[in-house]
TIVOTOR-899401 format. One record per residue (C-alpha): residue number from 1; residue in three letters; x, y, z. Coordinates in pm, 1 decimal, padded with zeros to 6 digits, always signed. Example, Ala and Ser with C-alpha at 12.3 -4.5 7.8 and 13.67 -1.06 7.14 Angstrom:
residues 2
- seq, type, px, py, pz
- 1, ala, +01230.0, -00450.0, +00780.0
- 2, ser, +01367.0, -00106.0, +00714.0
END
This chain:
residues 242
- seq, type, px, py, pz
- 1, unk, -03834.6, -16556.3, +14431.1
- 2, unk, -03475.5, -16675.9, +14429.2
- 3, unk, -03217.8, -16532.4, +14334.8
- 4, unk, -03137.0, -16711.7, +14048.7
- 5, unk, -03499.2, -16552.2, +13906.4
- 6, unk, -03447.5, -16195.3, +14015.8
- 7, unk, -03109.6, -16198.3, +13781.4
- 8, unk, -03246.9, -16358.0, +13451.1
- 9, unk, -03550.4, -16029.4, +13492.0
- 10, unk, -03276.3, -15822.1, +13543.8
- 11, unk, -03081.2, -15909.7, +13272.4
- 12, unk, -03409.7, -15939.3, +13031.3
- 13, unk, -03488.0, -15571.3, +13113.5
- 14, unk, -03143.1, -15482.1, +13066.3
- 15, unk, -03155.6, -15643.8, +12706.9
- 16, unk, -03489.1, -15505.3, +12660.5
- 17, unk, -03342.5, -15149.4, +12751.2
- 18, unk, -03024.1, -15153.5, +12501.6
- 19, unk, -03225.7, -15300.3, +12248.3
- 20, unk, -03478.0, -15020.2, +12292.7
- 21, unk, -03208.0, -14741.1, +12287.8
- 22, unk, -02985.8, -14901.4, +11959.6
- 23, unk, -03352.1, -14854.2, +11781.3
- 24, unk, -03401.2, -14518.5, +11883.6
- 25, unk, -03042.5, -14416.0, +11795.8
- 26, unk, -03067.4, -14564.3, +11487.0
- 27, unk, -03385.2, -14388.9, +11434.4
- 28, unk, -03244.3, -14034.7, +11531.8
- 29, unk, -02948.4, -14113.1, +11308.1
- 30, unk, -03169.0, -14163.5, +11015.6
- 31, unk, -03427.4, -13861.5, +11103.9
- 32, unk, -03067.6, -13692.2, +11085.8
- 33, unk, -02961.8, -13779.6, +10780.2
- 34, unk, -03287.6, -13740.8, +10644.5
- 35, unk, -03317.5, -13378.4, +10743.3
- 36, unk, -03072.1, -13225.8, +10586.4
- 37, unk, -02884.7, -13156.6, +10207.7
- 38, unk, -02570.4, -13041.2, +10110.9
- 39, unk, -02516.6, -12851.2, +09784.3
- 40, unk, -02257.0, -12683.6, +09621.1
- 41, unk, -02198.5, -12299.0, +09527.2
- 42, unk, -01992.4, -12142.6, +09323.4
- 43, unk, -01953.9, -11728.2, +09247.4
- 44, unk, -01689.6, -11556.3, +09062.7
- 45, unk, -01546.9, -11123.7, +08993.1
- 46, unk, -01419.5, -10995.3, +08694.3
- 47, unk, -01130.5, -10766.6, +08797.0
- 48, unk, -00872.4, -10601.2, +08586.0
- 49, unk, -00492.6, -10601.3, +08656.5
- 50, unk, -00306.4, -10343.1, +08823.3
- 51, unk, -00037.5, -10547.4, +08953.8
- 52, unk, +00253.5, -10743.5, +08812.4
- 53, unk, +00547.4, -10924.5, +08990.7
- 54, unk, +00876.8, -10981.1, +08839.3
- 55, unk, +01174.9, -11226.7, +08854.9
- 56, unk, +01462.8, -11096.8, +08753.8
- 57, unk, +01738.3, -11342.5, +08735.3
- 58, unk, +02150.4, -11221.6, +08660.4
- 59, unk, +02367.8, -11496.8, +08631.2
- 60, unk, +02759.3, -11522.3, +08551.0
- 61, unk, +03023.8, -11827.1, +08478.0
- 62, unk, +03369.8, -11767.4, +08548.6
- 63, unk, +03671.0, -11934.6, +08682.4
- 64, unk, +03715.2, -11692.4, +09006.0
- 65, unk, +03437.6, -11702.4, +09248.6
- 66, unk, +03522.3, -11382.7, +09407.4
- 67, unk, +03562.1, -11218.5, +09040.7
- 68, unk, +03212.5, -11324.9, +08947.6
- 69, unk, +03074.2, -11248.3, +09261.0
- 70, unk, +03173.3, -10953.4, +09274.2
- 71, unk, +03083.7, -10850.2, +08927.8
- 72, unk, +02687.6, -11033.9, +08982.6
- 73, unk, +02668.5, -10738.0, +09337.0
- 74, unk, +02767.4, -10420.2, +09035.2
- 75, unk, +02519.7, -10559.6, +08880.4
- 76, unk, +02230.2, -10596.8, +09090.5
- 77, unk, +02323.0, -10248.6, +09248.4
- 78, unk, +02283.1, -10092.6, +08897.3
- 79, unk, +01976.2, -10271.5, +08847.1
- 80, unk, +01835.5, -10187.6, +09199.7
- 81, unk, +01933.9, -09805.1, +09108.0
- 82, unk, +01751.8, -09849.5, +08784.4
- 83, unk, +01436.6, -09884.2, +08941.0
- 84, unk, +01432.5, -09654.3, +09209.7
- 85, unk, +01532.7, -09370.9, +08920.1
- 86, unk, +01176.9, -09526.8, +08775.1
- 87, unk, +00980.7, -09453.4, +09076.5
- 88, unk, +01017.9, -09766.5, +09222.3
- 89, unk, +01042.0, -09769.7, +09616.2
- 90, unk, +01263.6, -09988.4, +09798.6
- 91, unk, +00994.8, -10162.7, +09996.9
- 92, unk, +00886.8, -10354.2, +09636.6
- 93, unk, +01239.8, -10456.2, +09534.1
- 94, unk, +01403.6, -10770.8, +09734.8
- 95, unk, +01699.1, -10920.7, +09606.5
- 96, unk, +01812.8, -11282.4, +09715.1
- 97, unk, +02171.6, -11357.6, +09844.4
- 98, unk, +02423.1, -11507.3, +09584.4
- 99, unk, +02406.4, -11921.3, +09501.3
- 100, unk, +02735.7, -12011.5, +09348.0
- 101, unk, +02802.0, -12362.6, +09231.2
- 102, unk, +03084.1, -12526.0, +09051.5
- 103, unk, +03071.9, -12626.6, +08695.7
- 104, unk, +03148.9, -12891.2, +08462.0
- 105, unk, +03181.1, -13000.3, +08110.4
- 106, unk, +03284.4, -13353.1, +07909.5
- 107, unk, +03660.2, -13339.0, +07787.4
- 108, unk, +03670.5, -13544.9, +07520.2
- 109, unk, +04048.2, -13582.4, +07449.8
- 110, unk, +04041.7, -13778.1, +07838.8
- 111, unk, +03696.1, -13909.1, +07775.3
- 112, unk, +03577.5, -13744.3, +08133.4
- 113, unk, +03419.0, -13458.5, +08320.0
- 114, unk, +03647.8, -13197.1, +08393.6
- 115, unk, +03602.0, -12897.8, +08639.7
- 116, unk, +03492.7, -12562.5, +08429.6
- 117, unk, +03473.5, -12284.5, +08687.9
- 118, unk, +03189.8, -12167.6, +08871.2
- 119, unk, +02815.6, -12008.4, +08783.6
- 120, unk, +02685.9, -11788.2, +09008.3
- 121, unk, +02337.1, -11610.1, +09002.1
- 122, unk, +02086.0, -11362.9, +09235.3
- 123, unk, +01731.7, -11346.5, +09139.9
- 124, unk, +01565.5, -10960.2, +09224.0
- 125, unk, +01159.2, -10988.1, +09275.9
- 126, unk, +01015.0, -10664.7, +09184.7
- 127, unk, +00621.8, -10557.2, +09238.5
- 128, unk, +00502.8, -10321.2, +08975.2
- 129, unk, +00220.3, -10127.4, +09073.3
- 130, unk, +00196.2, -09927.4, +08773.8
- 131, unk, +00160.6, -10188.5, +08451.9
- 132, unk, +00207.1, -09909.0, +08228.7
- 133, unk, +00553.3, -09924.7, +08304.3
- 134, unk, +00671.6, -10287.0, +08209.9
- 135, unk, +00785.4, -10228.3, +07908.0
- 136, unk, +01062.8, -09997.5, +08039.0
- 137, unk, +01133.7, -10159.3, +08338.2
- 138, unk, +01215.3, -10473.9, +08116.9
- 139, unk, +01433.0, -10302.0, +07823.1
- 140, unk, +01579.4, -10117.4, +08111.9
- 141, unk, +01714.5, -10415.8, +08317.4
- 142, unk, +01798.6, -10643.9, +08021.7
- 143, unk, +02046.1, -10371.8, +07915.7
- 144, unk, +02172.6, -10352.4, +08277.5
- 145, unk, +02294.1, -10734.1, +08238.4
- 146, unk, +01981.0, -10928.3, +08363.6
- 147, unk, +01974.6, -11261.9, +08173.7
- 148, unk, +01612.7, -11391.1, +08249.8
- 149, unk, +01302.5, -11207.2, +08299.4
- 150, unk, +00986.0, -11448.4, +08422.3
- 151, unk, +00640.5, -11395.1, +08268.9
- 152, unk, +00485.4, -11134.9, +08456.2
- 153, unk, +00242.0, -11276.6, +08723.6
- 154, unk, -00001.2, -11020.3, +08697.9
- 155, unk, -00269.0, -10944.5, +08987.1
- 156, unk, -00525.7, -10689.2, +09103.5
- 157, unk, -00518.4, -10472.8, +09423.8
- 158, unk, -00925.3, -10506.1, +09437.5
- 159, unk, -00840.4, -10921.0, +09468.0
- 160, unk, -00983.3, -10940.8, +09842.6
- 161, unk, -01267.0, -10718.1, +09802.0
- 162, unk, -01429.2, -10939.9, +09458.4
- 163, unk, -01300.3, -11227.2, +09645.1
- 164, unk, -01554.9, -11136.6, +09907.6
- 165, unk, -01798.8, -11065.1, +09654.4
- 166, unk, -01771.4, -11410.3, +09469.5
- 167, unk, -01823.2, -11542.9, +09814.6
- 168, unk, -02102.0, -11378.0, +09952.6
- 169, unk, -02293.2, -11527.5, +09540.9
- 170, unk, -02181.6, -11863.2, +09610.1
- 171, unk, -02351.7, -11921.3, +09909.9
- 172, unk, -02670.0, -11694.2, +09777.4
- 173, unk, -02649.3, -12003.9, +09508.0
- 174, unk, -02618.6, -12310.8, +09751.1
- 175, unk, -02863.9, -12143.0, +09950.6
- 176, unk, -03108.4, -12120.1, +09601.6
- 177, unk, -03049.2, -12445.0, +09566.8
- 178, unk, -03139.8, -12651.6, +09868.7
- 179, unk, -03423.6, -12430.3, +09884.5
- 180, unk, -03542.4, -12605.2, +09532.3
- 181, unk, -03477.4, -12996.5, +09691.5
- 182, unk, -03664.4, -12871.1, +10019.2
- 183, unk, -03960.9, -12760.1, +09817.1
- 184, unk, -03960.7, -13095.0, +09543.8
- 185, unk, -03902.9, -13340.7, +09856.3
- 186, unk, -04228.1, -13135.6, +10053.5
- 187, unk, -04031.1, -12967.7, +10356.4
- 188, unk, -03923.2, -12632.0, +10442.8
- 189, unk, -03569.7, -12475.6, +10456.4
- 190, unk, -03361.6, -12436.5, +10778.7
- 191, unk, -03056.4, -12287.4, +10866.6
- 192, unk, -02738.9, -12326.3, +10743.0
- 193, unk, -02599.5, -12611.3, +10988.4
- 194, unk, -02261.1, -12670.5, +10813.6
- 195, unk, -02046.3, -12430.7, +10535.2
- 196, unk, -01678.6, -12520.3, +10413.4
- 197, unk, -01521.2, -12259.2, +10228.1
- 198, unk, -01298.8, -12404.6, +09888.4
- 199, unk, -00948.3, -12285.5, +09929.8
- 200, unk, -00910.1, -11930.7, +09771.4
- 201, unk, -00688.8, -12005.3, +09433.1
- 202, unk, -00496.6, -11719.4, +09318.4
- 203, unk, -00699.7, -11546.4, +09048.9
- 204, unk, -00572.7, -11626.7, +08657.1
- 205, unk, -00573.3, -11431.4, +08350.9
- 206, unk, -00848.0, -11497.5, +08130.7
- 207, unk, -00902.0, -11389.2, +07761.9
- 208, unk, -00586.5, -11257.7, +07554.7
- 209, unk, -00405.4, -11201.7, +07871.6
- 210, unk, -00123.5, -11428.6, +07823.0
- 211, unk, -00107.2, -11350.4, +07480.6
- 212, unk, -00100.1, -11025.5, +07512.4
- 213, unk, +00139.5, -11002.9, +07770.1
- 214, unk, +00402.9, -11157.8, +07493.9
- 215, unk, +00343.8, -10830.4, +07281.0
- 216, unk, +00626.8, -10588.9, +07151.9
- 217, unk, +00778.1, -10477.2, +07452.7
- 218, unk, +00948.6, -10226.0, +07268.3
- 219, unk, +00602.8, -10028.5, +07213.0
- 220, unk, +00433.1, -10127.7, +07537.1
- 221, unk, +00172.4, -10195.3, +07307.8
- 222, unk, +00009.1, -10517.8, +07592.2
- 223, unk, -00366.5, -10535.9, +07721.5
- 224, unk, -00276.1, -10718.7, +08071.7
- 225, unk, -00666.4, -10826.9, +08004.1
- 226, unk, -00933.1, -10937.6, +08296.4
- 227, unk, -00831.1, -11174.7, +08633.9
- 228, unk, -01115.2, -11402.1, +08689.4
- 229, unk, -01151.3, -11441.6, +09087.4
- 230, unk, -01384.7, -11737.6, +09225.3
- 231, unk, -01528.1, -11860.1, +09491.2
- 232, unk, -01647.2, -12174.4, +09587.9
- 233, unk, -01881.8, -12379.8, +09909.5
- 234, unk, -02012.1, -12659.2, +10037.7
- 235, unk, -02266.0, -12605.5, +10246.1
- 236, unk, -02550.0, -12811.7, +10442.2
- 237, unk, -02921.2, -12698.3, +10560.7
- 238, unk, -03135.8, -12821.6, +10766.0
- 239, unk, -03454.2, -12947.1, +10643.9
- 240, unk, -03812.3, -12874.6, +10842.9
- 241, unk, -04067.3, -13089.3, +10821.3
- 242, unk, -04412.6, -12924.3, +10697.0
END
């Protein structure tokens, strides 16, 4: 046998080999696929509120930077003393530094923009751990010169633990689940062999929360209402053949 022959069988086995392996790759690839489902899960915790953060913004215009400057600081010290005389500790008030920028308005006797003095402003973030005082906190530091109070972003301190909770139901449901399509397509449910968790939104007020929360200050008379925390996964079994 020459040479010539010995290469064409060599290079007919080799053909016959990578033939043979693309057909049993393609076949493992599709016994893969075909042995396992992915479902969705979803759980969710009532919790109530016990938590509120507040922006507190004091802002000034003037024509002297230092003057307004200086005037914004009395301010924010008053307000920062205000607080602490409510039982407020230091480690849940943080006040920013001062943003000053120069001001403008339209003159109309030149028909241009003229220079109008400065604003200046500090913002103080404040956590509240007792809800029952936001109605005094807020008459308190409106009086003390604050301009703007944000909407209360209310939270609960028990936000990790139903967190964990709405978790551990979600996959309890995608687990229900595939075990429903492995019994209707006639096989028997693995283990998990893939789980993504959703990304953990920050839980909202649900109900008359938001309503509420616009009540008369004045009275405290507000129902900060339930926080709805939830939980969601994607998750993939494998599938056993009966």
């Amino acid at each position: 046998m020459n040479s010539h022959a010995i290469k064409r069988i060599a290079l007919g086995l080799v053909t016959v080999l990578a033939m043979a392996l693309a057909m049993a790759s393609a076949q493992a690839q599709a016994a893969t696929s075909e042995s396992r489902v992915t479902v969705l899960g979803y759980g969710e915790e009532k919790v109530s509120a016990d938590r509120a953060a507040l922006s507190l913004t004091i802002s000034q215009n003037g024509a002297n930077v230092t003057d307004i400057e200086q005037q914004i600081s009395r301010q924010v010290s008053d307000v920062i003393n205000a607080l602490t005389a409510l039982n407020i500790g230091m480690q849940d008030i943080d006040s920013t530094g001062i943003q000053i920028s120069p001001r403008s308005r339209y003159d109309q006797a030149s028909k241009r923009s003229v220079d109008d003095g400065f604003h200046a402003q500090r913002q103080i973030d404040v956590t509240l751990k007792d809800l029952s005082q936001l109605g005094a906190v807020i008459q308190r530091v409106t009086a003390l010169g604050v301009n703007r109070v944000a909407q209360p972003r209310l939270y609960s301190s028990e936000h990790e633990e139903a967190y964990l909770k709405a978790l551990r139901t979600a996959v309890a449901q995608a687990k229900s689940r595939a075990a429903v399509i492995a019994d209707a397509s006639g096989t028997e449910l693995g283990g998990i062999y893939q789980i993504n968790v959703a990304g953990n939104n920050p839980p909202l007020p649900v109900g008359n929360a938001r309503i509420a929360m616009a009540a008369d200050i004045e009275s405290n008379n507000f129902n900060p209402g339930e926080l709805t925390v939830r939980a969601t996964v994607t998750a993939t079994f494998n599938l056993i053949a009966r």
